[in-house]
mmCIF file of the N, C-alpha and C atoms, coordinates in Angstrom:
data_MODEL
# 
_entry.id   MODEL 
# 
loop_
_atom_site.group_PDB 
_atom_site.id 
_atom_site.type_symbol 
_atom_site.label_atom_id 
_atom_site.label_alt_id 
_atom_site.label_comp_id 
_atom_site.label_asym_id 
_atom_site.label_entity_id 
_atom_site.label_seq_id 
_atom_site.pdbx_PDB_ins_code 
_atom_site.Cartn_x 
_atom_site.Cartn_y 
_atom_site.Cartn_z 
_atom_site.occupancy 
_atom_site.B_iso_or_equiv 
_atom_site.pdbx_formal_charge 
_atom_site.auth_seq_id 
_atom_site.auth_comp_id 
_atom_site.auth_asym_id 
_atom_site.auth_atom_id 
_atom_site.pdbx_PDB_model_num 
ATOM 1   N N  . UNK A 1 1  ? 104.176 95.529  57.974 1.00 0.00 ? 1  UNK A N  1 
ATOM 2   C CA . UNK A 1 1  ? 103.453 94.981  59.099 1.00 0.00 ? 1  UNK A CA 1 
ATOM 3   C C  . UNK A 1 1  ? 102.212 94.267  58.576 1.00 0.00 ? 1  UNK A C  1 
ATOM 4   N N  . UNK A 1 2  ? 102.419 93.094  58.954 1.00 0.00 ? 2  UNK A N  1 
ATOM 5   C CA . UNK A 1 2  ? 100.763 92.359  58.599 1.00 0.00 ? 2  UNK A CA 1 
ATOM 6   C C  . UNK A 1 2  ? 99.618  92.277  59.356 1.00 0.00 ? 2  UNK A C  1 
ATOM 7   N N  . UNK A 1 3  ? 98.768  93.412  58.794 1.00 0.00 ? 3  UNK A N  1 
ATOM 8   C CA . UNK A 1 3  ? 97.683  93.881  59.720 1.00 0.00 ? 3  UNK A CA 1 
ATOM 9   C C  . UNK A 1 3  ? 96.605  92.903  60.274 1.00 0.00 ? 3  UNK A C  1 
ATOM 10  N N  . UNK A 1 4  ? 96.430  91.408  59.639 1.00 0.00 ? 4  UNK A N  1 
ATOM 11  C CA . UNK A 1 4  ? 95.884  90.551  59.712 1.00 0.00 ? 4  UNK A CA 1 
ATOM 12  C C  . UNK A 1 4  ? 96.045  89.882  61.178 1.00 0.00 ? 4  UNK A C  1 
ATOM 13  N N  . UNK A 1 5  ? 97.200  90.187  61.574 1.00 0.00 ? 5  UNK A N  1 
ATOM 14  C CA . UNK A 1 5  ? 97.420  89.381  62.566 1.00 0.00 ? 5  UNK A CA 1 
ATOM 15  C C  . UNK A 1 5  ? 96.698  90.031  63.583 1.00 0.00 ? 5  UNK A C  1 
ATOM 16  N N  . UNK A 1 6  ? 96.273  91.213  63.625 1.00 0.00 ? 6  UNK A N  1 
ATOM 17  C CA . UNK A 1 6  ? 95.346  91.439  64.699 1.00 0.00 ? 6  UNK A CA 1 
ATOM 18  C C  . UNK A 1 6  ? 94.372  91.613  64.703 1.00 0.00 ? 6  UNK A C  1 
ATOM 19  N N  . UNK A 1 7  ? 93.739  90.691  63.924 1.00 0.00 ? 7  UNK A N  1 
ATOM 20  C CA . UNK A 1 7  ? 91.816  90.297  63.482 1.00 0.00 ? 7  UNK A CA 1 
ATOM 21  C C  . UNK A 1 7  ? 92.097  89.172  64.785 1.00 0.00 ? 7  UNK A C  1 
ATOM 22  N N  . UNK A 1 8  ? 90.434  89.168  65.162 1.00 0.00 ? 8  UNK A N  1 
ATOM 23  C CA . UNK A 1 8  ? 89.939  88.888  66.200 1.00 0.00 ? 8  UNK A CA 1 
ATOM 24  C C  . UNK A 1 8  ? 88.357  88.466  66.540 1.00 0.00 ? 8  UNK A C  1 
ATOM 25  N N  . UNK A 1 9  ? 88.419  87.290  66.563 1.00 0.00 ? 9  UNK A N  1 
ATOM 26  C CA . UNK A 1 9  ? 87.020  87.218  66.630 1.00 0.00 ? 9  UNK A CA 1 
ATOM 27  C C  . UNK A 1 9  ? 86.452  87.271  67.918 1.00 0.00 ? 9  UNK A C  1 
ATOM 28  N N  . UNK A 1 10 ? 85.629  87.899  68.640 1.00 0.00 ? 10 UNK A N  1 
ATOM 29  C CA . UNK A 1 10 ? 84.642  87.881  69.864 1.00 0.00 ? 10 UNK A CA 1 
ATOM 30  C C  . UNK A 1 10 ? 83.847  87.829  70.323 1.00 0.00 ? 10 UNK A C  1 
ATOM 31  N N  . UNK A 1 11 ? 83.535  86.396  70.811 1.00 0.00 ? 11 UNK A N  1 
ATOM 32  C CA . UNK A 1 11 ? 82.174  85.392  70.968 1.00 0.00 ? 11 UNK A CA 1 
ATOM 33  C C  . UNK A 1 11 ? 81.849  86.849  72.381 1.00 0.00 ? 11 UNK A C  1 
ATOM 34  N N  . UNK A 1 12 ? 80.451  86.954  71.619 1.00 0.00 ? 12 UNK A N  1 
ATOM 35  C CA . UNK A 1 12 ? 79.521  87.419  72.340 1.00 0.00 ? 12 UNK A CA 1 
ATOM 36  C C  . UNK A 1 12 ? 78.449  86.409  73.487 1.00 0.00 ? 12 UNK A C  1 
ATOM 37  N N  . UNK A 1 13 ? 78.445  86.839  74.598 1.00 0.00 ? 13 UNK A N  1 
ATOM 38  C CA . UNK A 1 13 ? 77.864  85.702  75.506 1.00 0.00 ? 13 UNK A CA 1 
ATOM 39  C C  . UNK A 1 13 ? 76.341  86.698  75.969 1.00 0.00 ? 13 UNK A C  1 
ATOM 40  N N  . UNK A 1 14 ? 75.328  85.684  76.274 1.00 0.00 ? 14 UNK A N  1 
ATOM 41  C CA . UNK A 1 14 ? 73.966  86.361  76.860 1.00 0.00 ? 14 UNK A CA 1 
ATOM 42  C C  . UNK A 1 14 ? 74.667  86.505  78.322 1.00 0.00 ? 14 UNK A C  1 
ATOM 43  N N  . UNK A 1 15 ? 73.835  87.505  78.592 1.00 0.00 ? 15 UNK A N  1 
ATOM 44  C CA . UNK A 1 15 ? 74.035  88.330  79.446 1.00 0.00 ? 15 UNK A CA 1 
ATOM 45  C C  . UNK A 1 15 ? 73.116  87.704  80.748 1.00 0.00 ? 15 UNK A C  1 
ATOM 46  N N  . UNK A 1 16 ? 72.066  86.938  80.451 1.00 0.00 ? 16 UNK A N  1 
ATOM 47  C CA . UNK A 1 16 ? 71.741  85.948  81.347 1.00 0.00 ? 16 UNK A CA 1 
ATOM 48  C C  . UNK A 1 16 ? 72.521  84.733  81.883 1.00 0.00 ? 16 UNK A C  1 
ATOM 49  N N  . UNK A 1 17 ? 72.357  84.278  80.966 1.00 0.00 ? 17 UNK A N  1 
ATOM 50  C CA . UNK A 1 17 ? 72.837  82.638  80.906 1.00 0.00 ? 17 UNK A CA 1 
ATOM 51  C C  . UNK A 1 17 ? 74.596  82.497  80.803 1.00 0.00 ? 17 UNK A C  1 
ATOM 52  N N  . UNK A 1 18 ? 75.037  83.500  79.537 1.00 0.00 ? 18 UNK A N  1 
ATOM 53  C CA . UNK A 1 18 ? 76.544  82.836  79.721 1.00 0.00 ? 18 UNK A CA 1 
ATOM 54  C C  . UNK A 1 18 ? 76.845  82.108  78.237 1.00 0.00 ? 18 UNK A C  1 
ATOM 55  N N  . UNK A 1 19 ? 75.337  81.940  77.610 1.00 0.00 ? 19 UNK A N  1 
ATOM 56  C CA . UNK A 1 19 ? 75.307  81.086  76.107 1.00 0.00 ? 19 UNK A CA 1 
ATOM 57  C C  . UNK A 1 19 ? 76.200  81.532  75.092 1.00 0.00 ? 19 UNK A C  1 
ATOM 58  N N  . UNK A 1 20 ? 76.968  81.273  74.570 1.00 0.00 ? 20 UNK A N  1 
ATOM 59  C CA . UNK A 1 20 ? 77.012  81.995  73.094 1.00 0.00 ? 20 UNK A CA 1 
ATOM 60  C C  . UNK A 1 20 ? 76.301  81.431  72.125 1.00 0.00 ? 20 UNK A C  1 
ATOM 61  N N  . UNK A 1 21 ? 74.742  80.630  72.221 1.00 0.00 ? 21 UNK A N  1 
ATOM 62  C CA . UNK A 1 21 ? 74.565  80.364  71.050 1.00 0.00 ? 21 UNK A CA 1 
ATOM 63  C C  . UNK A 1 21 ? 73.157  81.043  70.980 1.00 0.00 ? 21 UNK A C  1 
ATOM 64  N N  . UNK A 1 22 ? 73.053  81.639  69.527 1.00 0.00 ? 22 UNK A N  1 
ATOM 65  C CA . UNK A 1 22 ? 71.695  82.812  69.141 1.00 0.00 ? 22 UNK A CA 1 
ATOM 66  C C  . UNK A 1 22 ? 71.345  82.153  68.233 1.00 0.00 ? 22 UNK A C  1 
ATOM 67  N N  . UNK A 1 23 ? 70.121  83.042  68.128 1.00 0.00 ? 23 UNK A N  1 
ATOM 68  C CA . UNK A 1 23 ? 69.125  82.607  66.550 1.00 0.00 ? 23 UNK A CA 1 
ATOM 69  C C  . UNK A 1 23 ? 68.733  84.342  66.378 1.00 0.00 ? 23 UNK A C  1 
ATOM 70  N N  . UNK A 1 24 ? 68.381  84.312  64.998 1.00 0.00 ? 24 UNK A N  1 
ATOM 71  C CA . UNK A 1 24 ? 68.153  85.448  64.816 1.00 0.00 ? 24 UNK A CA 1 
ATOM 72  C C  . UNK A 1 24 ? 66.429  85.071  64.277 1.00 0.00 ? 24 UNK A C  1 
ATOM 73  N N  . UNK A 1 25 ? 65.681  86.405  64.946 1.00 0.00 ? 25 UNK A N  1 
ATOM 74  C CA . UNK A 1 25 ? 64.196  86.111  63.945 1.00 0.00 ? 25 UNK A CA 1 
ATOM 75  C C  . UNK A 1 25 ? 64.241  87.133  62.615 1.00 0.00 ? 25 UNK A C  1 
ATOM 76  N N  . UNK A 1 26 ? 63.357  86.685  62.601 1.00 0.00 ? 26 UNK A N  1 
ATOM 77  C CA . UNK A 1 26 ? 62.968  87.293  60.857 1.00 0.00 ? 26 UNK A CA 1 
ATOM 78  C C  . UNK A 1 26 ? 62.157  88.423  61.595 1.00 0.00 ? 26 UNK A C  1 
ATOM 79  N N  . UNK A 1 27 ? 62.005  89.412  60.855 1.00 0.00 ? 27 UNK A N  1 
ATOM 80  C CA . UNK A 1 27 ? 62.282  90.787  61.643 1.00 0.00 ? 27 UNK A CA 1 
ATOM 81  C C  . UNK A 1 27 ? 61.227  91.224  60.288 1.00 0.00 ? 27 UNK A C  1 
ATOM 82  N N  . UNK A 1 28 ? 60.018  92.054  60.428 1.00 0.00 ? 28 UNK A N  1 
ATOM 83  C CA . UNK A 1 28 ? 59.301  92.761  59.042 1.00 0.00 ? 28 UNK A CA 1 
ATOM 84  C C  . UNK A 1 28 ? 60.480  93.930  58.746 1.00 0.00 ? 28 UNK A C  1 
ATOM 85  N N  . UNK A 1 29 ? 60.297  94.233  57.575 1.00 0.00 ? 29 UNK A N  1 
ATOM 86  C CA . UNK A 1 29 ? 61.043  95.551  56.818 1.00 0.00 ? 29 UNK A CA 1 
ATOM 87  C C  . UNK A 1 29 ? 60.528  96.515  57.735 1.00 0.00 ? 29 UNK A C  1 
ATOM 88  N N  . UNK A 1 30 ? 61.948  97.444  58.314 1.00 0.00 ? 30 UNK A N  1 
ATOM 89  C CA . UNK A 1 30 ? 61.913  98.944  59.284 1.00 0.00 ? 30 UNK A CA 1 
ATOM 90  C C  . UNK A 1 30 ? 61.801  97.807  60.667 1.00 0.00 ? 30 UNK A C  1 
ATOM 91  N N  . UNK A 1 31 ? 61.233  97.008  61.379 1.00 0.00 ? 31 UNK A N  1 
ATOM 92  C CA . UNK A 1 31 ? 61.291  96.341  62.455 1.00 0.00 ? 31 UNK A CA 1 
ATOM 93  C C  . UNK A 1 31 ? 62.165  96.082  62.974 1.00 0.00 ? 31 UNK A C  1 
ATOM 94  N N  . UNK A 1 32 ? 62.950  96.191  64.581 1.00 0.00 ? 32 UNK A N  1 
ATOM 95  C CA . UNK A 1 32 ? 63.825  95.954  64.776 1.00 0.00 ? 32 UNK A CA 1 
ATOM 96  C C  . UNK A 1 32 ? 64.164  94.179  65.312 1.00 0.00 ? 32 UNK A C  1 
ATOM 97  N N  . UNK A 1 33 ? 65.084  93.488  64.756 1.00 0.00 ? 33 UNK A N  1 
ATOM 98  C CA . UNK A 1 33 ? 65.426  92.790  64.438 1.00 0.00 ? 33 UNK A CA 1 
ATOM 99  C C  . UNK A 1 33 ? 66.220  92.169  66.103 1.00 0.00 ? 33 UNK A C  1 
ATOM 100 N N  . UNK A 1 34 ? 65.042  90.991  66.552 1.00 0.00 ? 34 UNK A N  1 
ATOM 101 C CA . UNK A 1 34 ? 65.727  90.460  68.099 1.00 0.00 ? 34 UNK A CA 1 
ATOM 102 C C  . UNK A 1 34 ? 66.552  89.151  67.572 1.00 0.00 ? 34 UNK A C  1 
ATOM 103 N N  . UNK A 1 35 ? 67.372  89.396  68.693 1.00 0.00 ? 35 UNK A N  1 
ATOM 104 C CA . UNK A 1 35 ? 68.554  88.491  68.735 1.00 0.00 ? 35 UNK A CA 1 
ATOM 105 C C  . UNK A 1 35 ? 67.699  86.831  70.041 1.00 0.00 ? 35 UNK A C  1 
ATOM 106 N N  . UNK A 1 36 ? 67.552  85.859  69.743 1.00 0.00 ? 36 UNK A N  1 
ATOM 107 C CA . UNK A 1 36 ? 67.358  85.254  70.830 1.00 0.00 ? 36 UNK A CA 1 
ATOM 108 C C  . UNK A 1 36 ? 68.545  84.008  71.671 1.00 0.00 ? 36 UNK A C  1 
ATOM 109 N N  . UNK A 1 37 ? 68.476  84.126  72.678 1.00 0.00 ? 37 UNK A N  1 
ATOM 110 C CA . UNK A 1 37 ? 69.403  83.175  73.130 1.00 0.00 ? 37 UNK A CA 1 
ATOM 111 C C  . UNK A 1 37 ? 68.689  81.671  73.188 1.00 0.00 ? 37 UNK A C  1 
ATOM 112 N N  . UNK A 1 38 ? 69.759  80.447  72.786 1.00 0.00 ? 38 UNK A N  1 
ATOM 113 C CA . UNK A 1 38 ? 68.688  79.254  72.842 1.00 0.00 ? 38 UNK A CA 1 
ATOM 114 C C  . UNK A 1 38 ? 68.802  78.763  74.064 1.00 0.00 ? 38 UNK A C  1 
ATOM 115 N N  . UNK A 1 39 ? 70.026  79.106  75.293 1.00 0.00 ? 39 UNK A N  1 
ATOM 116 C CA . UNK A 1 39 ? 69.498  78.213  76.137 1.00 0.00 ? 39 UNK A CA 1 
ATOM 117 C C  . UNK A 1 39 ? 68.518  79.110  77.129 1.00 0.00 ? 39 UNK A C  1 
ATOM 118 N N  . UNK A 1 40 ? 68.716  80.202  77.522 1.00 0.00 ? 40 UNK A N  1 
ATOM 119 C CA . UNK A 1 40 ? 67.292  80.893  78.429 1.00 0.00 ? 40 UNK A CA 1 
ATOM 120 C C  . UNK A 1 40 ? 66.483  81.293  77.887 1.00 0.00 ? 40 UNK A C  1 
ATOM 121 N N  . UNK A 1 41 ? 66.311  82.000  76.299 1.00 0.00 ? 41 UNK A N  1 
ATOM 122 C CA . UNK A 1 41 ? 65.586  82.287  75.720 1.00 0.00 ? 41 UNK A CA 1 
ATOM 123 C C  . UNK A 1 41 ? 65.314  83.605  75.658 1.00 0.00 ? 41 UNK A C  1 
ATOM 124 N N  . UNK A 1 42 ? 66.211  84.550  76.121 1.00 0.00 ? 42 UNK A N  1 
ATOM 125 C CA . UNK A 1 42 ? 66.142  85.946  76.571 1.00 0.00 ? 42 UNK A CA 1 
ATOM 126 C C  . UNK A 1 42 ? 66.319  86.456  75.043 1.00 0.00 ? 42 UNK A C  1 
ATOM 127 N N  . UNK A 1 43 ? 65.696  87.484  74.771 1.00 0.00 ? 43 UNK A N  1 
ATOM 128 C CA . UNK A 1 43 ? 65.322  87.964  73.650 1.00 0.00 ? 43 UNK A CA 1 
ATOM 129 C C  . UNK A 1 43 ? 65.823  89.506  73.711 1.00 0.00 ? 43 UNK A C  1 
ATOM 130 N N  . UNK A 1 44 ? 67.006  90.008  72.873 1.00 0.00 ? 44 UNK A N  1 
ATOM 131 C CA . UNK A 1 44 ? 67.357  91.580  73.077 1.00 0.00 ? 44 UNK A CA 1 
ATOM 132 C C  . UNK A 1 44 ? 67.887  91.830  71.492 1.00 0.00 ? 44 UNK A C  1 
ATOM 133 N N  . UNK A 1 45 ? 68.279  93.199  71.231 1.00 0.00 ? 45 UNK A N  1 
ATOM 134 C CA . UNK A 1 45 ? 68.424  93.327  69.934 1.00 0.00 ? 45 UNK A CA 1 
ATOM 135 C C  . UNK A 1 45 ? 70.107  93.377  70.097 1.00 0.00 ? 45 UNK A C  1 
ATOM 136 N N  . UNK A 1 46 ? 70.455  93.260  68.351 1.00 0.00 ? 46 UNK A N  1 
ATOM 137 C CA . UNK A 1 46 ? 72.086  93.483  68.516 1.00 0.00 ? 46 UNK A CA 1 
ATOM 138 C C  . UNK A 1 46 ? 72.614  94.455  69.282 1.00 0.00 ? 46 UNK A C  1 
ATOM 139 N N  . UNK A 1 47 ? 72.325  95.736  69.172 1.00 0.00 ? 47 UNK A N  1 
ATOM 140 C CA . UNK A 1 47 ? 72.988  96.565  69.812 1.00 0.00 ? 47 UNK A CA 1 
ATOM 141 C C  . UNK A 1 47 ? 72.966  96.286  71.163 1.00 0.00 ? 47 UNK A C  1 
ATOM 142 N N  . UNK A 1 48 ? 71.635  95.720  71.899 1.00 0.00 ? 48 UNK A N  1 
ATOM 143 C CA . UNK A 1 48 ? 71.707  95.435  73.081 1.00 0.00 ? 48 UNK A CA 1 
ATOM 144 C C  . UNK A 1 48 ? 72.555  94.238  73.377 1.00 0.00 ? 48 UNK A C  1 
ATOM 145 N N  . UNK A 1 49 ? 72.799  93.030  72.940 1.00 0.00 ? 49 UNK A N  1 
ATOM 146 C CA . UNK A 1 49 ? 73.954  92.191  72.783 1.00 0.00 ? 49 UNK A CA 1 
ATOM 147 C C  . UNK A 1 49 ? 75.432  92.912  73.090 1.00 0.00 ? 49 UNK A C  1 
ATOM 148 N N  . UNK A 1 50 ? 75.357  93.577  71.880 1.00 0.00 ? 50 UNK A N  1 
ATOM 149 C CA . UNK A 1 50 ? 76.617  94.553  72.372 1.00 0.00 ? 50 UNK A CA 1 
ATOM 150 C C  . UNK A 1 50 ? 77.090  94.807  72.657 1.00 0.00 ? 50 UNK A C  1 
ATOM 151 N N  . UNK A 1 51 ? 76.038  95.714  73.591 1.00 0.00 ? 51 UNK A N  1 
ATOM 152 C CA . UNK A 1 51 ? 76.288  96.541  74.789 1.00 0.00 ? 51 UNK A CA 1 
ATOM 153 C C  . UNK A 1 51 ? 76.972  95.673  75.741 1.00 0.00 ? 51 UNK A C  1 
ATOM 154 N N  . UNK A 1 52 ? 75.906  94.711  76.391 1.00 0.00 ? 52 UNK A N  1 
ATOM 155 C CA . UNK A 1 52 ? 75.905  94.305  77.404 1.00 0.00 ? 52 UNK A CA 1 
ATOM 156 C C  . UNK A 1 52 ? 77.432  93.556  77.738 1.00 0.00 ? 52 UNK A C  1 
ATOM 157 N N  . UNK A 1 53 ? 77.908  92.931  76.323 1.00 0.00 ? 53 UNK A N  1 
ATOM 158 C CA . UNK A 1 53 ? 79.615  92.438  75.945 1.00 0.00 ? 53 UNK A CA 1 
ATOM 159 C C  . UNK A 1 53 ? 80.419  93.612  75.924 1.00 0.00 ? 53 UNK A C  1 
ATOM 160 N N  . UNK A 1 54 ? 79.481  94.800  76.289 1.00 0.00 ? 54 UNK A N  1 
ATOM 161 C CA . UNK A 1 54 ? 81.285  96.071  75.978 1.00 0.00 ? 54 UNK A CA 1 
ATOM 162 C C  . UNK A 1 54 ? 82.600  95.828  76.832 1.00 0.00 ? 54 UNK A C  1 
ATOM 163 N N  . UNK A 1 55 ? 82.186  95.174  78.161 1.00 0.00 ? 55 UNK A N  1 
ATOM 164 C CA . UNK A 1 55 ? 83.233  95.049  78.625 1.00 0.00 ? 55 UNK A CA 1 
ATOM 165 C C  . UNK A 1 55 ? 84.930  94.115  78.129 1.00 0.00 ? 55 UNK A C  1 
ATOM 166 N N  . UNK A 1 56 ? 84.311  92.992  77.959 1.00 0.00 ? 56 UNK A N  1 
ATOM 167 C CA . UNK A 1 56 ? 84.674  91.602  76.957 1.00 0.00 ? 56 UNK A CA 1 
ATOM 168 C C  . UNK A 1 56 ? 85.529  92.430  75.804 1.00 0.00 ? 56 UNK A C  1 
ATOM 169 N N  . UNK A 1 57 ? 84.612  93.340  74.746 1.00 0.00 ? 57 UNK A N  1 
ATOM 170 C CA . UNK A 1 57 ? 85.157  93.477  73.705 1.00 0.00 ? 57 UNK A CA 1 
ATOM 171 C C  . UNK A 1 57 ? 86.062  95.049  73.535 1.00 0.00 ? 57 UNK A C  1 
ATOM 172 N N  . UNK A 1 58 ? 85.849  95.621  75.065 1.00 0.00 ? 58 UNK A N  1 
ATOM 173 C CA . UNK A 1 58 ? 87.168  96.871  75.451 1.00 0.00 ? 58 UNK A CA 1 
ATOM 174 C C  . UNK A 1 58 ? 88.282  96.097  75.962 1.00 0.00 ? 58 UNK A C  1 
ATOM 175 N N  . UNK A 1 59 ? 87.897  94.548  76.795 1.00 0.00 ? 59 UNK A N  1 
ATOM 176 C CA . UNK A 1 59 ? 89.187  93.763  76.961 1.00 0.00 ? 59 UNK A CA 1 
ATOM 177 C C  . UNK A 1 59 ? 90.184  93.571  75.960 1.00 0.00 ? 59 UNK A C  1 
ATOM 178 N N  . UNK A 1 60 ? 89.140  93.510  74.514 1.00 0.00 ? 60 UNK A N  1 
ATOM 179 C CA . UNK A 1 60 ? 90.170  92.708  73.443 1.00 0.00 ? 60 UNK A CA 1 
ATOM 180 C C  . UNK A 1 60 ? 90.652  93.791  72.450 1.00 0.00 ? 60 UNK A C  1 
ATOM 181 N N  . UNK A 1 61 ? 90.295  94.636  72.523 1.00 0.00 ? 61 UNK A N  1 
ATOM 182 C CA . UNK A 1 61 ? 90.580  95.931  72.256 1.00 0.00 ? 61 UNK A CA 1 
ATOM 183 C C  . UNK A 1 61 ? 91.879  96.193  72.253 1.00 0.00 ? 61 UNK A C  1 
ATOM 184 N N  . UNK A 1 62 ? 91.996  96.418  73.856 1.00 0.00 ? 62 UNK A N  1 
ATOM 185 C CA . UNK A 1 62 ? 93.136  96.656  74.569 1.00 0.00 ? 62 UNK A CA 1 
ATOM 186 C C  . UNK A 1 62 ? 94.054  95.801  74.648 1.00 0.00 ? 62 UNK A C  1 
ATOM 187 N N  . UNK A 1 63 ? 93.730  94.492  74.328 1.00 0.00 ? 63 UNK A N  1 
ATOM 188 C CA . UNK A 1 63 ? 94.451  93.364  73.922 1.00 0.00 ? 63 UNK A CA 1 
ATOM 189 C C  . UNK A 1 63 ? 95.549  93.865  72.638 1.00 0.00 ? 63 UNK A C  1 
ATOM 190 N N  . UNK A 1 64 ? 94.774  93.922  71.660 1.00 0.00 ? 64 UNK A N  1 
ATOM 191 C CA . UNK A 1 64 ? 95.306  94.405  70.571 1.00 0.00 ? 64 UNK A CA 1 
ATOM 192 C C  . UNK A 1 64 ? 95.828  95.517  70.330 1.00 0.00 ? 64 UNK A C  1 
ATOM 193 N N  . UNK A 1 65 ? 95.560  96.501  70.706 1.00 0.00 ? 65 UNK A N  1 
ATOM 194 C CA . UNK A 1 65 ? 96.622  98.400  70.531 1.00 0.00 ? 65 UNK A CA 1 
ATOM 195 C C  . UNK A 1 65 ? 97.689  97.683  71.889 1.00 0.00 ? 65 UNK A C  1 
ATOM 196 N N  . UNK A 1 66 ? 97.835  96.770  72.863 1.00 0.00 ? 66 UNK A N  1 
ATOM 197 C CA . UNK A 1 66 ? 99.004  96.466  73.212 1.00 0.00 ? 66 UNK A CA 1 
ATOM 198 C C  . UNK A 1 66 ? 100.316 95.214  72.662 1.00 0.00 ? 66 UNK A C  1 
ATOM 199 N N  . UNK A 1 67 ? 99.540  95.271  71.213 1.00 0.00 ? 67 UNK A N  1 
ATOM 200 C CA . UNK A 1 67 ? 100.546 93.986  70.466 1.00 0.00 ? 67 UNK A CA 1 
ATOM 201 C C  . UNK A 1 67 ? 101.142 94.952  69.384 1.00 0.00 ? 67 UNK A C  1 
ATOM 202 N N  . UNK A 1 68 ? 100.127 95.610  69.203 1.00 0.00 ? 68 UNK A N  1 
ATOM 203 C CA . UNK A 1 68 ? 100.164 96.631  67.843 1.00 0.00 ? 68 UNK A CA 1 
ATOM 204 C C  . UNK A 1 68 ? 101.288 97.552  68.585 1.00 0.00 ? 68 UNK A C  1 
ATOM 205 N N  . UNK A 1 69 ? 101.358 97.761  69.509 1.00 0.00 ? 69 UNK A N  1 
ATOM 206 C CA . UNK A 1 69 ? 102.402 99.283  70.005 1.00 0.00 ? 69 UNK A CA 1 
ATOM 207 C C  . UNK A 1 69 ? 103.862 98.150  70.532 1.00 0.00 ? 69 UNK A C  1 
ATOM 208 N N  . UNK A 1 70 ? 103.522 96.805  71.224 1.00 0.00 ? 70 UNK A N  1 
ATOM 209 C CA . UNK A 1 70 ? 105.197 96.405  71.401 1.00 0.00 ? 70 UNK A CA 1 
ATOM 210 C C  . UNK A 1 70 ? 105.471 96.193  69.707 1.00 0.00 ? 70 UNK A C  1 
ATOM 211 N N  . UNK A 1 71 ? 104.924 95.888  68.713 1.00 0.00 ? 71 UNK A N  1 
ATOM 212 C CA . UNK A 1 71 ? 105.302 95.268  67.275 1.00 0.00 ? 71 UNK A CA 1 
ATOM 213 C C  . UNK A 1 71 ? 105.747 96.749  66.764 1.00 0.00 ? 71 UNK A C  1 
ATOM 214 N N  . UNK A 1 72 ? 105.132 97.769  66.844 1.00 0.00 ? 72 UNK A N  1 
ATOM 215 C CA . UNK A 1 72 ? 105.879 98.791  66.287 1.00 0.00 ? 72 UNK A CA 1 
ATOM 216 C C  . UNK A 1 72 ? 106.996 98.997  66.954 1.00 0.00 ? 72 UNK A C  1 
ATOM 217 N N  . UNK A 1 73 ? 107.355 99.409  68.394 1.00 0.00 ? 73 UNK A N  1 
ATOM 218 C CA . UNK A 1 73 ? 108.144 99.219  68.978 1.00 0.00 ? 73 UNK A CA 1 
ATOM 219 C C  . UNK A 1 73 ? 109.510 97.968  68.839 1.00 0.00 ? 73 UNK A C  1 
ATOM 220 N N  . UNK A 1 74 ? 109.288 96.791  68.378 1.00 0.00 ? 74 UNK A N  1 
ATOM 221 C CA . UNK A 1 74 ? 109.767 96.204  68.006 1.00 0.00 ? 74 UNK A CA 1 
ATOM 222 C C  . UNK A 1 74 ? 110.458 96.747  66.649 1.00 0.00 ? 74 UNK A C  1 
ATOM 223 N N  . UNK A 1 75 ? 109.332 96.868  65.722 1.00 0.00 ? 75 UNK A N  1 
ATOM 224 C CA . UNK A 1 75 ? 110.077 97.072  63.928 1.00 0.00 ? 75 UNK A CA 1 
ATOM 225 C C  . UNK A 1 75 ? 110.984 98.591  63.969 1.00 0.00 ? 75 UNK A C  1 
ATOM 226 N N  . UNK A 1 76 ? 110.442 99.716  65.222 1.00 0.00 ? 76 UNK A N  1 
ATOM 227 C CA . UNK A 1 76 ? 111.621 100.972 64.939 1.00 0.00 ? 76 UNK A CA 1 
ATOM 228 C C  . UNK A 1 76 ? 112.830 100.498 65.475 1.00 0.00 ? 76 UNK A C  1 
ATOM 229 N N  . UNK A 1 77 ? 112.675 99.456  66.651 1.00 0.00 ? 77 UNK A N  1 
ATOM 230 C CA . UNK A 1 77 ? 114.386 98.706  66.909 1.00 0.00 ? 77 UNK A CA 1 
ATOM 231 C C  . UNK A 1 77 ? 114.685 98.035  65.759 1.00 0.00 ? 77 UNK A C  1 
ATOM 232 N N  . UNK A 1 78 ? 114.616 97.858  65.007 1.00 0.00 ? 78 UNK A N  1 
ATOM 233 C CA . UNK A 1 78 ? 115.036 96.627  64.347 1.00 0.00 ? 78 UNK A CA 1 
ATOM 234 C C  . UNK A 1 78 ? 115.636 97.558  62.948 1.00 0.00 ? 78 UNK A C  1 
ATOM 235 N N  . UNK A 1 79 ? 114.726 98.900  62.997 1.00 0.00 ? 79 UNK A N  1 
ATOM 236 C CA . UNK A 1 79 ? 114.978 99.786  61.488 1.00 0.00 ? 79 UNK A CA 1 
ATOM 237 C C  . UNK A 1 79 ? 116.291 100.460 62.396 1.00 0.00 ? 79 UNK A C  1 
ATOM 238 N N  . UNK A 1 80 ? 116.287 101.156 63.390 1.00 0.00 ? 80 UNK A N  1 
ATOM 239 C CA . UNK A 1 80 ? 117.494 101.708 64.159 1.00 0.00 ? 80 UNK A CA 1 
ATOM 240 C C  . UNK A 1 80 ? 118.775 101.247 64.264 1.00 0.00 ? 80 UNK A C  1 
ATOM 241 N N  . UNK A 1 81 ? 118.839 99.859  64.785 1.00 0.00 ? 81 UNK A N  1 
ATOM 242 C CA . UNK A 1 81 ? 119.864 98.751  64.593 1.00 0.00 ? 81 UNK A CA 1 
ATOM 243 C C  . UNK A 1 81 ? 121.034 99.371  63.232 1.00 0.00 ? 81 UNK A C  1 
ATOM 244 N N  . UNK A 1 82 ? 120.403 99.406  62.035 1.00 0.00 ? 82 UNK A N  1 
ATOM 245 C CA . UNK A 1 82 ? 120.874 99.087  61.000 1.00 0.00 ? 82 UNK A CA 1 
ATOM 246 C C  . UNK A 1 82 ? 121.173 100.574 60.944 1.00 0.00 ? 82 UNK A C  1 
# 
């Protein structure tokens, strides 16, 4: 099974606006490190990014353990067959 095929990338969107496009600041050593959005400008940290996408990225989740379970499902028909 080629595990590759279920890499996935998932554009994270602000939770204001809808943007996916960030900047990151320069953050002092131990400081926590804000994420900013460029078109509203809303300022939160990664984890809060995250968060706020958990829904989005339990979608794609579930996307994937349902390709991963018909493909196994698939390869024990295919080993049975024979």
């Amino acid at each position: 099974m080629d595990v590759d095929q279920y890499n996935r990338t998932i554009t994270l969107l602000c939770p204001t606006c809808g943007s996916d496009q960030f900047s990151k600041q320069e953050a002092a050593e131990g400081a926590v490190q804000l994420i900013t959005c460029a078109q509203c400008g809303r300022e939160m940290t990664n984890d809060d990014l995250i968060q706020e996408n958990n829904e989005s990225i339990t979608a794609h989740v579930e996307e994937v353990k349902a390709e991963i379970v018909d493909d196994i499902r698939k390869q024990f028909a295919r080993m049975f067959k024979k």
